[in-house]
N, C-alpha and C positions, 0 to 999 in steps of 0.2 A: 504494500500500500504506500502512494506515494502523499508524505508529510512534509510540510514547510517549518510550520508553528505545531510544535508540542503545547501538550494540557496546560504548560506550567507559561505558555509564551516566549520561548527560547526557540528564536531561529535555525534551523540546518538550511546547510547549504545544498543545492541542488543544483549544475549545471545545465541543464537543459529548461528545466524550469525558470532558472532564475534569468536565462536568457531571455524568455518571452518574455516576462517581468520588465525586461528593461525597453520596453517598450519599441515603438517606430521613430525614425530619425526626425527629429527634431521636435519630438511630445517627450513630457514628463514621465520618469516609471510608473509602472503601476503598481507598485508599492513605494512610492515615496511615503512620508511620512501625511502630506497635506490628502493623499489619497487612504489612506488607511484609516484617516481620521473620517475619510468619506465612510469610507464603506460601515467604519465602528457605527455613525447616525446611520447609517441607513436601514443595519442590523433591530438598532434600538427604536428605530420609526417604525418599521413592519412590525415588528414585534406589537408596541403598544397597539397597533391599527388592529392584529391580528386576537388578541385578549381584549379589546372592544366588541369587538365580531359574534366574540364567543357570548359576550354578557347582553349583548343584543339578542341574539337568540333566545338568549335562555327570556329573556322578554319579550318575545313573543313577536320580535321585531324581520327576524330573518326566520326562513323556512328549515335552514339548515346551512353548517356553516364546518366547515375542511378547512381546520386548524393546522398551521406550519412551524409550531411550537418547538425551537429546537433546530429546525433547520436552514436558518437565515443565512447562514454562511455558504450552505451548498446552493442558495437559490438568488445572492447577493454575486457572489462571485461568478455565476456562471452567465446572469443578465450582465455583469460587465465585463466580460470577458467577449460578447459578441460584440462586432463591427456595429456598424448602425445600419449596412442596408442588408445584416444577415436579417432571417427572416424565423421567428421562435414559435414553435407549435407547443403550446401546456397541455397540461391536465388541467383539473379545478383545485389543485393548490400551491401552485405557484406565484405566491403573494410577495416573495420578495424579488422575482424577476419580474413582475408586473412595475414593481413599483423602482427596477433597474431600469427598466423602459419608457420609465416616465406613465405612466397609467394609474391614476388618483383610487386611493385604497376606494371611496365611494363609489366609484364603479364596478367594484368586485362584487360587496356590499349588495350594490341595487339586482344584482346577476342572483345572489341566493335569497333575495328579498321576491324574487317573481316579476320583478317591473321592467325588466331589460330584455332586450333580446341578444345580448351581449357585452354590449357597454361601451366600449372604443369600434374607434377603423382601424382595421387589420393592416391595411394600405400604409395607411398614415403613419403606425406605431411599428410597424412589422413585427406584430405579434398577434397571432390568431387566437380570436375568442377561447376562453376555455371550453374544453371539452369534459362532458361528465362519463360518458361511457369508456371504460378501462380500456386502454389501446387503441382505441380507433382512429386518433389523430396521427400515428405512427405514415398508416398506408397513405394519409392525406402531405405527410411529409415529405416523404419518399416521393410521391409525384410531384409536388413541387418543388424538391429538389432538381429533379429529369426535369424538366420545364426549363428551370437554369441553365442547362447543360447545353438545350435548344437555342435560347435566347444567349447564346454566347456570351456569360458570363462567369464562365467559369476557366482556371487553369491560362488566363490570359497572362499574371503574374501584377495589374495594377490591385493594390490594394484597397484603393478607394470604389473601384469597380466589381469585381471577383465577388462573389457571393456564393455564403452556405446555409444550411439550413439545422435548427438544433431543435432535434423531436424529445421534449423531454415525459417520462414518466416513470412511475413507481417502480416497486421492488413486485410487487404483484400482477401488475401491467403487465411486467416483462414474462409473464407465465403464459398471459394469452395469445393466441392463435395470427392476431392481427398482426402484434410484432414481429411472430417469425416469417410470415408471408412478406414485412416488410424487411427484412434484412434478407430476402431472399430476391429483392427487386433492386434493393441498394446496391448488394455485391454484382448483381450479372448488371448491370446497365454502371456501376463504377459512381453511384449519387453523390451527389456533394452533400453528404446529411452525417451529422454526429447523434448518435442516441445514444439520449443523458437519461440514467436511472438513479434516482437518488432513493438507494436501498436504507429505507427507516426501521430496519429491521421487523415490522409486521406486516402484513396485507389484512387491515381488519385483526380478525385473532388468528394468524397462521403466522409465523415464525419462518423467516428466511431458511432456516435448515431445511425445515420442510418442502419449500417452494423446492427446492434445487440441493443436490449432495454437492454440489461443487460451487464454488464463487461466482456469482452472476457475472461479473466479467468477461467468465469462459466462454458465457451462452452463445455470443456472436462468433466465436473463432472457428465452430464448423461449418461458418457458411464464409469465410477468408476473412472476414472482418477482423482487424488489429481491434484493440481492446486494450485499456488502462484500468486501477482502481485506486482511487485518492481519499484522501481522509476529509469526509462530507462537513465537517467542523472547523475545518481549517480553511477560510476564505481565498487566502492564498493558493494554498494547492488546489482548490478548484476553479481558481482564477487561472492561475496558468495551465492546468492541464487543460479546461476549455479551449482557453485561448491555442493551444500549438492542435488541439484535435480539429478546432472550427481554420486552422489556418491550412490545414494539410488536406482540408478537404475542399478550399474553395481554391486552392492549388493543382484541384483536381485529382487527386491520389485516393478518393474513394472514400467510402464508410469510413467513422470511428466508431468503437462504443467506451463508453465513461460511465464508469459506476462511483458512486458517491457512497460511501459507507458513514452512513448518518443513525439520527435517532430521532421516533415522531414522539416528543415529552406529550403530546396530550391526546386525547383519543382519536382515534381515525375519522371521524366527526362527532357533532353533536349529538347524532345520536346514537352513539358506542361509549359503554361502558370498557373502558380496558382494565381498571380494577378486577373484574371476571377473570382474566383471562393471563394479564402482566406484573409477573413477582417486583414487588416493590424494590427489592435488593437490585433490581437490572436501573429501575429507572433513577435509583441512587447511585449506580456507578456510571451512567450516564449523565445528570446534569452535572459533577466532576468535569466535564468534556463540552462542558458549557460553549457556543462559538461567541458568544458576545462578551465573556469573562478572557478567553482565551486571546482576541484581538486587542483589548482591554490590558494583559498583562504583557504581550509584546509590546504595544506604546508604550507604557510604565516601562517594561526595561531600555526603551529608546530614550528617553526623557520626551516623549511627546505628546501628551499627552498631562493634565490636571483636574484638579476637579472643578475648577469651574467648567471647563469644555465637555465634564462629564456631567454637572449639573444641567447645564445650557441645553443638553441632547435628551438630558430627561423630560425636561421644561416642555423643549420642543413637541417631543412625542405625549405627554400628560394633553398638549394643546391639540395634537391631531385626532386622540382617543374622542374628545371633548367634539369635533367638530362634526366627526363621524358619529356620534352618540344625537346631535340637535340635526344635524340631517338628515340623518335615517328616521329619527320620529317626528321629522316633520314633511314627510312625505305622503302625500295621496295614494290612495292605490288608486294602480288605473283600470279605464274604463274597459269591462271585460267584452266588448265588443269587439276592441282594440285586434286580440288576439285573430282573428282569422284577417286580419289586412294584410298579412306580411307571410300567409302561407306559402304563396307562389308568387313571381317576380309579376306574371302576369293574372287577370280575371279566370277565373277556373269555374266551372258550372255545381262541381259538387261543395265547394267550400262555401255559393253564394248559396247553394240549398239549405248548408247546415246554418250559415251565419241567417236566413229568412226565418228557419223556423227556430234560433235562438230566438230570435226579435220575438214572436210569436209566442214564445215562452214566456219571455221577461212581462209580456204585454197584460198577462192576468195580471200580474200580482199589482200591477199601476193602476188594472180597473180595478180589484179590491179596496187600494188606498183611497180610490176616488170615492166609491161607495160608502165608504165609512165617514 
């Protein structure tokens, strides 16, 4: 497993890694000190967005809510670790790549509240809406990758041009059907696609062991796919193994897969119980491997880092909790008409039959009210 920052925040060195790190000519490292202190807010901003979310729910605010408690470093480093015109396919919890990409936690928010049909342009953010069903963004990546390939932007060698694409999901994900069909299109056609798995050690209540006798890593290498495994806690190492896997693939060199060896601290959503199922002794020896403690204690050994700048990002994110808490309950539901406009791009005969005799439906209960 490749590690930059150990638990305690003590650097190793790493050639290949710490090359990417040092960035493109004439930018900033990407672990300068001024960057580190980025990534430390940005860890501590999803976070608080993320434990709002959860306390929304429980108020009855959001329908249901895929907590990323624990993972901010696998999902901070790998949104900064893409180009700006690579193109990122999620799952439904990847709130700290959302919010790498620029995508305002309340539009996560309004997605498990029911009121979105998304929440951003894909276009504009190059990030495609979350997907809730397990793997199936995989195969939708995979062709957009091939599409690149067409569109001549791949393996030309300009960096501001070159484009890849990074299909990421679970430890679980990677067990269905869809992934393997998809790394079976990536390798014979040579995609410019990296699949990023950030193994949190459960799927639900099922235990990594069980998914697989061998390290998810391996799962791609019999269809030719190279393959890494970084330590999902250490923002850096998966800052840079992103970055050389998204660089060797918009280079044209084909698939990678990146496994993230993490941990999900809170339940696989709101509505799992992991007490059931997760020895408390496991999730004690994991928040020890804390990644916002962990980035926290390499600035402290940098000198860079104090506690005002540590208070200021609490401050911060206390303020973001706050804003998503008066947003979210001051929002309308909307109008359930609403829902069959946006079936089909076009007029469709059977959506205007069901959306007719909605109307038809709703139409008693308004002559009841009248009646009374």
């Amino acid at each position: 497993m490749v590690q930059l920052l150990a638990t305690d925040g003590t650097r190793t060195p790493h050639p290949e890694l710490d090359a990417a790190l040092a960035g493109d000519d004439g930018q900033d490292r990407l672990d300068s000190p001024e960057r580190l202190r980025g990534y430390y807010r940005d860890m501590v901003m999803i976070r608080a967005a993320d434990l709002e979310a959860t306390s929304l729910q429980r108020q009855g605010q959001l329908g249901l809510w895929a907590s990323a408690l624990g993972q901010e470093a696998a999902q901070i480093g790998a949104g900064h670790a893409a180009r700006e015109q690579d193109y990122l396919v999620p799952t439904y919890r990847e709130h700290g790549v959302a919010w790498a990409r620029g995508i305002e936690p309340w539009r996560l928010l309004e997605m498990f509240r029911g009121v979105s049909h998304g929440g951003w342009d894909p276009h504009e953010l190059r990030t495609h809406p979350y997907m809730i069903v397990l793997g199936s963004q995989a195969p939708h990546a995979v062709g957009y990758a091939m599409g690149l390939q067409r569109d001549g932007v791949v393996g030309t060698g300009d960096l501001t041009t070159d484009t890849s694409v990074l299909a990421l999901f679970g430890d679980g994900a990677s067990s269905e059907g869809e992934v393997s069909e998809s790394f079976t299109f990536a390798a014979s056609f040579q995609a410019p696609v990296v699949f990023y798995t950030q193994n949190n050690q459960w799927a639900i209540s099922v235990p990594t062991q069980v998914q697989s006798r061998v390290p998810l890593a391996q799962r791609s290498r019999g269809w030719g796919i190279p393959s890494v495994r970084v330590d999902g806690n250490d923002v850096l190492a998966v800052l840079g193994g992103i970055r050389i896997a998204l660089d060797s693939a918009r280079a044209g060199n084909g698939p990678v897969f990146v496994e993230a060896l993490t941990y999900r601290m809170a339940a696989h959503t709101t509505s799992d119980d992991a007490s059931r199922y997760r020895p408390a002794a496991e999730e004690e020896e994991w928040a020890a491997k804390d990644p916002i403690l962990r980035l926290r204690r390499h600035l402290e050994q940098l000198g860079e880092i104090d506690e005002a700048f540590v208070t200021r990002c609490d401050e911060e994110a206390h303020d973001l909790a706050m804003q998503l808490h008066h947003h979210i309950h001051g929002m309308e539901d909307p109008d359930p008409i609403g829902m069959f406009d946006h079936a089909y791009a076009e007029p469709h005969p059977v959506v205007a039959a069901e959306k007719a005799e909605y109307l038809e439906y709703i139409a008693q209960f308004e002559d009841e009210e009248q009646d009374r």
